[in-house]
N, C-alpha and C positions, 0 to 999 in steps of 0.2 A: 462317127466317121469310121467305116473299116477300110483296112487295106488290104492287098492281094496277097495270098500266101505265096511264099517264093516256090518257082517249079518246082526247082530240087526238091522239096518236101512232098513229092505227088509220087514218086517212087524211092526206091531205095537205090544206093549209088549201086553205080554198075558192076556187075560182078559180085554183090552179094548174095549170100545164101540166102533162101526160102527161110519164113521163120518155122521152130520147130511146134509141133503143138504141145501147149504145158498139160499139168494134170489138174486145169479147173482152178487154181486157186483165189481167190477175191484178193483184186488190184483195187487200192484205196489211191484217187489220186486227190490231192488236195490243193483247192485256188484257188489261196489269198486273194484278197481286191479291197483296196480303198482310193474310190473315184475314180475307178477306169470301167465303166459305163459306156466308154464309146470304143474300149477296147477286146472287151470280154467276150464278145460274143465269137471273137473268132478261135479265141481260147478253146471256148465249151466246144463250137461245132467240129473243133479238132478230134475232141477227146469225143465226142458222139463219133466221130465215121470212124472208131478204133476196132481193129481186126479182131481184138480180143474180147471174147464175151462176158467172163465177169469181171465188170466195172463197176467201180463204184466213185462217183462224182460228188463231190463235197466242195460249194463254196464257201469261204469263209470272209463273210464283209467287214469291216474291220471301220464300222460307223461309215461308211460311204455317207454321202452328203446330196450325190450326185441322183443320174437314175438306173442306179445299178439294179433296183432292183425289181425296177419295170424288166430290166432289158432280158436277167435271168430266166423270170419267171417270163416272157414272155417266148424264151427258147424248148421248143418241142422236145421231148426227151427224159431220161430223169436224173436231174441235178438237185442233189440235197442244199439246201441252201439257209445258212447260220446265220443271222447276226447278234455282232457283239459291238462293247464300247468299242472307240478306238484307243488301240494301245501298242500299237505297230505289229508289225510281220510276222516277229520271232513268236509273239500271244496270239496271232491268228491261227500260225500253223500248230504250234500247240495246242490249241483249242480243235481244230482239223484233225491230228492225232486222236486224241483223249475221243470225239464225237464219231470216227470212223472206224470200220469192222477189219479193213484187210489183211491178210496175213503180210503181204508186201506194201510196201507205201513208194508211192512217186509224188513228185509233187512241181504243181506248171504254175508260174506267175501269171495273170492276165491278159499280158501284153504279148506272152509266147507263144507258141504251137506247135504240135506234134505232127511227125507224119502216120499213117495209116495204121503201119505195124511196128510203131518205136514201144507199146505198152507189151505184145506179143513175143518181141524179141527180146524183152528186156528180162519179163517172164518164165521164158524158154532158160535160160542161164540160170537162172536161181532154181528153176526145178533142179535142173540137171547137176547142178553144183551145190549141196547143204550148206558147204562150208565156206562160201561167198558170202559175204554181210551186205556188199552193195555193190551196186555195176553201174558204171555211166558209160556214156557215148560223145562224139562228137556234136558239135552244133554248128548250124550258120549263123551269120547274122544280117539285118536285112534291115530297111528303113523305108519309107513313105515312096523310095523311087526304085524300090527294088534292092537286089543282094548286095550288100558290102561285103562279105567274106564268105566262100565256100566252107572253111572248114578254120574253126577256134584254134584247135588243138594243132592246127599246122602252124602257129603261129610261137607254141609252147617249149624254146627249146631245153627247157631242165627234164619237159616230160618226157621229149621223144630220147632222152638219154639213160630213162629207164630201164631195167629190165622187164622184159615180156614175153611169158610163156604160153605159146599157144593152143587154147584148151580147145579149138574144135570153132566152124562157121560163124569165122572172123571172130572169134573173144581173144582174150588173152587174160590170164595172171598177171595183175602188174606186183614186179619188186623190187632190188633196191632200198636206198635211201629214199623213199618216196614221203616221209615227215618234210627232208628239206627241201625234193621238189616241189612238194605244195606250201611251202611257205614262201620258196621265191616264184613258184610261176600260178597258180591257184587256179590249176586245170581241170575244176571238177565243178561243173553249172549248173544249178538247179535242175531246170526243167531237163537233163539228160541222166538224174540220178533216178533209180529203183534201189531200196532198200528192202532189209529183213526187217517187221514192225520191230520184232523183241531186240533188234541190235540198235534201232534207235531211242527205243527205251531203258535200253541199258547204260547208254552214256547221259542219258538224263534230257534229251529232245534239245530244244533250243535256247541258246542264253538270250532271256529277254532284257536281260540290262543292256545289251548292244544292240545299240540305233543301226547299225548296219555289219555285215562283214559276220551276221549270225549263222550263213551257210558254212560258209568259210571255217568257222570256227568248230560247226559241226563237225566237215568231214574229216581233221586236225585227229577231235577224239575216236571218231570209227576207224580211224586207221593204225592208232594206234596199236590196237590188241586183234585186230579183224583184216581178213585177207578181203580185197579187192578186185578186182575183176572190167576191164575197157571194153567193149563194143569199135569196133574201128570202123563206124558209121555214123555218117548224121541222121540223128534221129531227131533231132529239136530245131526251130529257129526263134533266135534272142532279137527282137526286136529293139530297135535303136531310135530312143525318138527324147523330144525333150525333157518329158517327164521320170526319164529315167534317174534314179539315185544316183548311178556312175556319172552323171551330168554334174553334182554338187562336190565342185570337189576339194571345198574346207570340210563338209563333210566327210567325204571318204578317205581325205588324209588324216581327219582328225581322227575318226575311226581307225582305222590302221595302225594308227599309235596304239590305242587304247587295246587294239586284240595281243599286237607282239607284247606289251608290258603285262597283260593277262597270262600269256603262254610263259614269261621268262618267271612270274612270278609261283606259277603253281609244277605241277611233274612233270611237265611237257619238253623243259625247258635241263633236264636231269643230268646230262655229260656236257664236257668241254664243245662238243661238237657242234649238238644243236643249241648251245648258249650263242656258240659263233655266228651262226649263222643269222640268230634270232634280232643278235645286237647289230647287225651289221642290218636287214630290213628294218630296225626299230631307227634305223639313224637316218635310212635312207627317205622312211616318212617323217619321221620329223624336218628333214630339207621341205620334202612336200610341203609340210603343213607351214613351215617358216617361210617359202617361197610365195604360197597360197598369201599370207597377211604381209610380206616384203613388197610384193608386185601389188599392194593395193593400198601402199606409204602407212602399212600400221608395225611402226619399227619393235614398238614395246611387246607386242606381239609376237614379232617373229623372232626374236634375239632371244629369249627362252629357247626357243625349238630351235635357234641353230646352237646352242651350248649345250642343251641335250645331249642333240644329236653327237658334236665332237666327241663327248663323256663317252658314248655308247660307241662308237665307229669313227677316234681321232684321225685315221689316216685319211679321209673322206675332203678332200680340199675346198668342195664347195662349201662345206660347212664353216670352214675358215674365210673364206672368198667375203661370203654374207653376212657371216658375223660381224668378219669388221668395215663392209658395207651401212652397216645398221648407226655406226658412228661417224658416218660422213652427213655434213648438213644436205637436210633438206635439198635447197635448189642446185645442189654439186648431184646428188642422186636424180634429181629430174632433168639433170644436162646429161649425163649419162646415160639413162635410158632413151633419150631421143635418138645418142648415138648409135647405142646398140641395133636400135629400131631402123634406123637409115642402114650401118652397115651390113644388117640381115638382108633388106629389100635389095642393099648391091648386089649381095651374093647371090641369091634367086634368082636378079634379072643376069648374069651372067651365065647361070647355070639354064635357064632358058634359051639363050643366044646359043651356046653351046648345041644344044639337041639340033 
């Protein structure tokens, strides 16, 4: 099944600059896939119609099951194409690294796609700039009916309260506190990032002990010690469909827990500052994940993760609310949820009648 690429991605938004031309160097983009066969192909023929000439296309299958790899090989072009066990995302694209030549690395999930000149412009900036480690952009997002959101990052507001210096046709310098805005708002998307290889090799590539949230955690360590750089364009769009990870979300909150206790436990985590900040989203998923197993009557479950969470962020009131929710019987919690459920649907249909 493919879908339509959303227009916007057929030009660059209005009023950008032309891209500049880099000096040649090999663009490695690498992408991941397990079982998205009926999605890929729009992937690839993104990265084929790319303005910039050396490319280098590296898929990496990650035990598909499906006919991924009819569909690859059956796309005109030249796509390197790996397979390995299956052993999730963070080992694919690792494997992608280690098997591709680029001096820069980008890297598009399956179900994504690029516009025209998102590898060109991305490119242009790392020539221009040495001492950039890595540059992203905005993205849309778009589903089986068309665009849901022109622009991600419009949506981001710890990011746009960064500092931003502008180095020239639409870039910027991002600085600041930018540790804590990527910890509370996580504005940085795969398919819109370009890196230096040796800067991602320097932080040691991907954590494959995490089932999810391994980008995420990537870009935590490159920004550590490595200046960054924004695109204030969409160059990417993120596809929104069932199969997406961000769809599971005892996963993603389980996950979530698992990265902030990573960050608080190792140097990431080093002043009073960013401890605060850390404890404070490490308590905010654990409601997540408490709410996740509460709203699905698994009390034992969730009452861990709401006393967590008070331990890490006691001022946080839902964690109190639930906690001692977890101790009210059974059918008094499912009289309550009915209510809750009826007086939301009041409120709606009022706010309906209203308009």
């Amino acid at each position: 099944m493919s879908f339509q690429r959303p227009p916007q991605l057929n030009d660059l938004r209005s009023g950008a600059a032309p891209p500049v031309a880099g000096t040649g160097k090999l663009v490695s983009v690498i992408v991941p896939t397990y079982n998205y066969g009926h999605l890929i192909r729009d992937a690839l023929e993104s990265l084929l119609s790319q303005s910039y000439p050396k490319l280098e296309i590296v898929v990496v299958d990650d035990g598909s099951t499906d006919d991924t790899t009819t569909v690859v090989g059956s796309i005109p072009g030249k796509v390197e194409y790996v397979r390995c066990p299956h052993r999730g995302v963070s080992a694919a694209r690792n494997t992608g690294l280690r098997v591709s030549r680029g001096e820069y690395v980008a890297f598009l999930d399956a179900d994504d796609v690029l516009c025209s000149e998102s590898i060109a412009l991305r490119a242009a900036l790392l020539d221009q700039h040495d001492d950039i480690a890595l540059v992203f952009s905005d993205v849309s997002l778009f589903d089986a009916s068309g665009t849901i959101a022109d622009s991600l990052l419009g949506t981001k507001k710890h990011f746009s309260r960064l500092q931003k210096h502008s180095i020239g046709g639409g870039a910027y310098r991002v600085g600041g506190d930018v540790f804590a805005a990527l910890i509370r708002d996580r504005f940085i998307t795969m398919p819109s990032v370009m890196a230096r290889r040796v800067c991602l090799e320097e932080v040691g590539g991907f954590d494959e002990s995490l089932e999810a949230q391994e980008d995420w955690d990537l870009w935590v360590r490159v920004i550590e010690n490595m200046p960054i750089a924004y695109l204030a364009r969409v160059l990417a769009s993120c596809r929104q469909h069932d199969r997406n990870l961000s769809r599971n979300s005892q996963l993603i909150a389980g996950t979530h827990v698992e990265f902030m206790r990573k960050l608080l436990s190792n140097g990431c985590a080093g002043d009073a500052s960013r401890r605060s900040v850390l404890r404070r989203r490490l308590s905010t998923y654990l409601f997540e994940l408490g709410y996740v197993h509460f709203s699905a009557d698994r009390v034992r479950e969730a009452l861990p993760c709401f006393v967590q969470g008070m331990c890490a962020w006691p001022i946080d009131w839902r964690l109190w609310a639930y906690g001692a929710a977890c101790a009210i019987p059974a059918r008094v919690r499912k009289s309550l949820r009915g209510q809750k459920r009826r007086l939301g649907r009041s409120i709606r249909r009022v706010q309906r009648e209203r308009r």
